[in-house]
Wavefront OBJ file of the C-alpha trace (Angstrom):
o trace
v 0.000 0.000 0.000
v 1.236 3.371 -0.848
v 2.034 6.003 1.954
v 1.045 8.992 0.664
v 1.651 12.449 2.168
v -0.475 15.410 1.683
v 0.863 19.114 2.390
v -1.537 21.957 2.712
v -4.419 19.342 3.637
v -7.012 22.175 4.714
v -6.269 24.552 1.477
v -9.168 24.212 -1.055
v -7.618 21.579 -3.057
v -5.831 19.861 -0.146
v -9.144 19.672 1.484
v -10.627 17.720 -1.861
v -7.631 15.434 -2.215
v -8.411 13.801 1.459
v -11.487 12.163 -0.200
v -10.169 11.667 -4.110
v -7.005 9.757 -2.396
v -8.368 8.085 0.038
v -8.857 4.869 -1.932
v -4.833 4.458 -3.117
v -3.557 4.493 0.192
v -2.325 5.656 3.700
v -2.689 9.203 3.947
v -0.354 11.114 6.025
v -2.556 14.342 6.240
v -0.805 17.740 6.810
v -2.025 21.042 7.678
v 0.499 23.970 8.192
v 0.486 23.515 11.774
v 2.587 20.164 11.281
v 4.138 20.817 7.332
v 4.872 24.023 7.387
v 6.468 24.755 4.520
v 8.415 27.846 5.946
v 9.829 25.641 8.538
v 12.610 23.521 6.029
v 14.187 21.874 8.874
v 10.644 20.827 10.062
v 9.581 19.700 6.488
v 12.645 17.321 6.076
v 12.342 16.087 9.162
v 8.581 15.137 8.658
v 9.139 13.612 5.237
v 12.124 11.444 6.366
v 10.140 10.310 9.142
v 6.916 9.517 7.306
v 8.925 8.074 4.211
v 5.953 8.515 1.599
v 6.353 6.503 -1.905
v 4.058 9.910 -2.905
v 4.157 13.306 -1.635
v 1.307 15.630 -2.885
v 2.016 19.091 -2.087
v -1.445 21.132 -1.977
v 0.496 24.064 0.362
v 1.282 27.182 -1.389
v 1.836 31.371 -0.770
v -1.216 32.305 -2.887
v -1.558 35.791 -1.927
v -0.694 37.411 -4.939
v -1.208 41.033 -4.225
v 0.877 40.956 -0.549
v 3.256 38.686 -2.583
v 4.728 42.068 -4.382
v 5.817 42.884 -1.007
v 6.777 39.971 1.162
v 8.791 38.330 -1.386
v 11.132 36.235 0.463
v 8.265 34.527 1.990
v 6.553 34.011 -0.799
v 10.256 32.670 -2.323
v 10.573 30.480 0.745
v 6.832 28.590 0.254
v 6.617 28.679 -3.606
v 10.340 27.541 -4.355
v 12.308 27.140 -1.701
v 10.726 24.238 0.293
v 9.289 22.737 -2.928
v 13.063 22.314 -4.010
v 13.480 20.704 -0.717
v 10.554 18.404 -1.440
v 12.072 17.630 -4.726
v 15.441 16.235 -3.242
v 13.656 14.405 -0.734
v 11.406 12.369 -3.679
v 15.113 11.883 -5.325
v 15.938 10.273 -1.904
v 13.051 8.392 -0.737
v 12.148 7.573 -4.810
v 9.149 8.954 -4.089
v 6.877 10.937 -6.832
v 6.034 14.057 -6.608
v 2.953 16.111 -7.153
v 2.551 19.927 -7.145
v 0.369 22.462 -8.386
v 1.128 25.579 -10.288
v -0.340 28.133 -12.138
v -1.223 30.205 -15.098
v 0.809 32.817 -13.728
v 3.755 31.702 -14.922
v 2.757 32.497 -18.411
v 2.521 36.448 -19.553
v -0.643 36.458 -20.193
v -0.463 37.261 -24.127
v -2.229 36.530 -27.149
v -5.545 34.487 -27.204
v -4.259 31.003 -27.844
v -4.524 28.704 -25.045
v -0.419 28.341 -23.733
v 0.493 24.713 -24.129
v 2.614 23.373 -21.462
v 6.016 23.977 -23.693
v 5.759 27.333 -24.233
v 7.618 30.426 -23.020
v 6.996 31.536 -19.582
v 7.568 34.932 -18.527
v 5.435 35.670 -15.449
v 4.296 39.255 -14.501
v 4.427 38.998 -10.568
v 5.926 38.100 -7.849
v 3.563 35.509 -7.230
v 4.134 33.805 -10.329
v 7.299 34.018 -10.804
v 8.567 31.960 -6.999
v 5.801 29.369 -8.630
v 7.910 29.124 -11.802
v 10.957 29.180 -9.410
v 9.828 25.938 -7.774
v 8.773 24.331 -11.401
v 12.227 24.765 -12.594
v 13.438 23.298 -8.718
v 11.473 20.547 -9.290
v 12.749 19.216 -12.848
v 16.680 20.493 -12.085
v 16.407 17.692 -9.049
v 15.279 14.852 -11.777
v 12.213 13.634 -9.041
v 9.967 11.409 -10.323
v 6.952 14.259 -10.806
v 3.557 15.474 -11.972
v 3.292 19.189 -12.165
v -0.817 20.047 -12.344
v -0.556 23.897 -13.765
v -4.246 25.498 -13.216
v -6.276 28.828 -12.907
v -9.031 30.593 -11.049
v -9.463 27.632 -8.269
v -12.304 27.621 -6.447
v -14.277 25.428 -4.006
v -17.071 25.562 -2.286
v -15.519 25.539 0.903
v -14.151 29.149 2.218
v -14.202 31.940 0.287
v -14.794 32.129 -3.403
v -15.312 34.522 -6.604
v -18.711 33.029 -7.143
v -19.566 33.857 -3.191
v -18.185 37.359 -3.285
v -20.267 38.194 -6.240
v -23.324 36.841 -4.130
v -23.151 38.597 -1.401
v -22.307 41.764 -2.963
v -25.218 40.805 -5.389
v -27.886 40.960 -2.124
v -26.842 44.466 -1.653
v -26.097 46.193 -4.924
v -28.100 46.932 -7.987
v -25.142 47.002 -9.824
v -21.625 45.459 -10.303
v -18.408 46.299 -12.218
v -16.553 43.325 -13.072
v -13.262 43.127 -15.338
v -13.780 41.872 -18.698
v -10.661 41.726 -20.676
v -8.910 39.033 -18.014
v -9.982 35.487 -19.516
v -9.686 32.030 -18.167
v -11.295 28.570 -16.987
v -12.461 29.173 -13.422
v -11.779 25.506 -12.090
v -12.921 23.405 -8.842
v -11.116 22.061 -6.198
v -13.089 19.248 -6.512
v -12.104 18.438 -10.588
v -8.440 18.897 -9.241
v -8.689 16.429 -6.417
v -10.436 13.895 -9.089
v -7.911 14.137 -11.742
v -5.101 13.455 -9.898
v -6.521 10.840 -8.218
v -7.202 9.419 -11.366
v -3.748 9.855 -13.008
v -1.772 8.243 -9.777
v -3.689 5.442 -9.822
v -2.599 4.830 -13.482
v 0.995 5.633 -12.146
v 0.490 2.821 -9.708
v -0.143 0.312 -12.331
v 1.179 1.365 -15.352
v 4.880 -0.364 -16.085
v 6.030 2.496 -18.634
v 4.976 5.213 -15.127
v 8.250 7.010 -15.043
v 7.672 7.954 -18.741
v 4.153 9.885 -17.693
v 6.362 12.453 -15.301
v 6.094 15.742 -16.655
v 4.101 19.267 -16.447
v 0.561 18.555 -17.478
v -2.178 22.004 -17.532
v -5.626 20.766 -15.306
v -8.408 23.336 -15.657
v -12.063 22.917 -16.791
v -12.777 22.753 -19.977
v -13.646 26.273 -21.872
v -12.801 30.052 -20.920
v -14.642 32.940 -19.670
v -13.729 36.651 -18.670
v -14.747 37.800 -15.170
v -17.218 39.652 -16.189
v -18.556 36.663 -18.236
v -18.486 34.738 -14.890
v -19.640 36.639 -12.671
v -22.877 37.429 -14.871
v -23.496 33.401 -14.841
v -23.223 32.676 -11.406
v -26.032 35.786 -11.254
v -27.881 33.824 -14.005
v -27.636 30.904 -12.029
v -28.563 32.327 -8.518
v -31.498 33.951 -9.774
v -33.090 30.733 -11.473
v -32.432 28.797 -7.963
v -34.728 31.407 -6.833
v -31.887 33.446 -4.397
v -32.899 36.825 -3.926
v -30.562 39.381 -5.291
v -30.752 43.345 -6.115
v -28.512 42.784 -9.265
v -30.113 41.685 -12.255
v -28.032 40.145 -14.766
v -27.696 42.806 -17.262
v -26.738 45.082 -14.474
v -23.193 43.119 -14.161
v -21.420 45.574 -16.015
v -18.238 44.866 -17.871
v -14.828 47.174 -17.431
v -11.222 46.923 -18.304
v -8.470 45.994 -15.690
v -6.988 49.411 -15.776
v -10.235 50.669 -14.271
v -9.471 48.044 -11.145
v -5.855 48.951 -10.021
v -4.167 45.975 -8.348
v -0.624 45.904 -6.518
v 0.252 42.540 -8.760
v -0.097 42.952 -12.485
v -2.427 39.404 -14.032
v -2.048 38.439 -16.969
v -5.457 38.914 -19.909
v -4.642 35.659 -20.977
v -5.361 32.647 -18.665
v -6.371 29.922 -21.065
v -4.315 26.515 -20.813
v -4.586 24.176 -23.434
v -5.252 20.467 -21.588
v -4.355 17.899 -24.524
v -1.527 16.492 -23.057
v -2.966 15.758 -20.167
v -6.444 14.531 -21.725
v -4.840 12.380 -24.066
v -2.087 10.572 -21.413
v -4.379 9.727 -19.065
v -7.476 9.165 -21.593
v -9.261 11.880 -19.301
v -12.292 14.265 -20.299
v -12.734 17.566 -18.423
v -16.252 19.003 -18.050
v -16.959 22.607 -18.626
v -16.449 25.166 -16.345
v -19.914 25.827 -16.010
v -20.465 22.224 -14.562
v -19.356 21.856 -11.526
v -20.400 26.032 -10.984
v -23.790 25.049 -11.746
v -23.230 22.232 -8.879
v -21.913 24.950 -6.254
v -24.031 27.273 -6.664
v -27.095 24.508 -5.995
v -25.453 23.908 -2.727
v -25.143 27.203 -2.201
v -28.346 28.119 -2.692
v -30.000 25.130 -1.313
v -27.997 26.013 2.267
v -29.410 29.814 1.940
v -33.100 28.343 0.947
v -33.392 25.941 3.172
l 1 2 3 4 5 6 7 8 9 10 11 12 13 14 15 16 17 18 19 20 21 22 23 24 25 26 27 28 29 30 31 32 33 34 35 36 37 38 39 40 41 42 43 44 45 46 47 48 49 50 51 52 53 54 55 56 57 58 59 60 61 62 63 64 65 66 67 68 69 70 71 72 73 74 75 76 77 78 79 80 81 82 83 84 85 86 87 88 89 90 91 92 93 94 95 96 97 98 99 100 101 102 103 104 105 106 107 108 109 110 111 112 113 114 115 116 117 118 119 120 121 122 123 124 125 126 127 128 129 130 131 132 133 134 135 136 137 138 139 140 141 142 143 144 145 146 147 148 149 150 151 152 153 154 155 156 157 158 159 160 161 162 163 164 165 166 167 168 169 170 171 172 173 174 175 176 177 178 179 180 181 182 183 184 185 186 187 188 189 190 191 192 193 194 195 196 197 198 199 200 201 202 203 204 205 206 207 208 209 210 211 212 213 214 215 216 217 218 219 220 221 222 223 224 225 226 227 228 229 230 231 232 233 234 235 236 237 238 239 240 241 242 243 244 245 246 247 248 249 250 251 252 253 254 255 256 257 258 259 260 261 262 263 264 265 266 267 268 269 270 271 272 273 274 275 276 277 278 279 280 281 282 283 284 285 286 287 288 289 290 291 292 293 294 295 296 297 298 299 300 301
């Protein structure tokens, strides 16, 4: 049976991969309190003790605005520990699985960025995430990198929630419209990798699959263009709301000054990782559709 240890186990996405992973193993579940992934002394210690065959690290700094200014920290989480985690899979011959994101891509053009091509991040943020992609495939690990964008869950806080709650009070919002990508669930996460380490587990040819693979949902949609379906959504489920749909207004980023510059461009093309593991993604609109029915039935009932 495989040991298999998860970092950042009460994030969004760690909380998800408690369930997907249950069935392939032992989980050694790990919220910052125990792998903190500031502490590097603390992290090797727990991952030589534990000796996992997998290590799935779910813990990340994600703040990108305070990122701009508390870079070392940011540097520490994002690519200094995840280098550590790398030589410790070399050691242990243990895989590794970590998440990135979109961010390390500059945003241009309209084509969806495929997982070979040029990065050239715009913030801090994404460029300690790149830092601990290139950590991870200078150690030689045995790896899956899971690049994604605009994760949600329905657990904590969430666009779709904001726009909800500021929908009970306005009559109108302002959402950006020239930012475009595939807002994607903890939950789809959590599934897919599920489903492509238990393929590793009992595939002979598994060492070959290692490699950076993009996860989001399948499609794109600006900000604006999401925020004005969860509305859509809300209203059919019969939530009260001041803000009609029409009256989600669309505006350009420059009109909503942030410290950390995001990229326009979000979109991730998912071939490679549909066609190694024979996997099809749902829309993004899918598993919205299914939060936004909890959601609503929680505030209904």
């Amino acid at each position: 049976m495989s040991n298999i240890l998860i970092l950042g186990a009460n994030g969004q996405v760690g909380w998800e991969l408690q369930r997907a992973l249950a069935p392939l193993g032992r989980l050694i579940v790990c919220d910052r309190q125990r792998g903190n992934l500031e502490d590097l002394t603390g992290l090797r210690a727990l991952v030589r003790t534990e000796r996992p065959s997998i290590i799935v690290n779910a813990a990340a700094y994600t703040a990108v605005d305070k990122a701009e200014a508390d870079s070392d920290r940011a540097r520490r989480v994002n690519a200094e520990a995840v280098g550590l985690l790398a030589e410790l899979a070399v050691e242990l011959d243990a895989w590794l699985v970590h998440y990135s994101t979109d961010y390390v891509f500059d945003g241009s053009g309209s084509e969806p960025f495929r997982e070979d091509d040029p990065t050239g991040p715009l913030n801090i943020y994404g460029q300690t995430k790149l830092e601990g992609e290139q950590a991870i495939l200078r150690s030689g690990c045995r790896h899956l990198i899971f690049r994604t964008s605009w994760v949600y869950a329905s657990r904590g806080a969430n666009f779709a929630k904001t726009m909800l709650r500021l929908a009970a009070d306005r009559e109108e919002l302002r959402v950006i419209d020239d930012q475009v990508g595939a807002p994607t669930s903890a939950e789809l996460i959590a599934d897919v990798t599920a489903q492509a380490l238990a393929q590793l587990l009992h595939r002979p040819d598994a060492r070959s699959l290692a490699g950076v693979y993009h996860l989001t949902a399948d499609g794109a949609v600006s900000w604006h263009g999401y925020a004005r379906f969860v509305i859509e959504q809300a209203a059919r489920l019969g939530l009260p709301l001041r803000t009609l749909p029409e009256r989600v207004l669309p505006i350009p980023t420059r009109e909503y000054p942030l410290p950390a510059t995001r990229p326009h461009n979000s979109r991730l093309d998912t071939r490679k990782l549909r066609t190694t593991f024979s996997l099809t993604l749902p829309t993004w609109e899918t598993h919205v559709t299914r939060m936004l029915v909890e959601l609503t039935g929680e505030k209904l009932a």
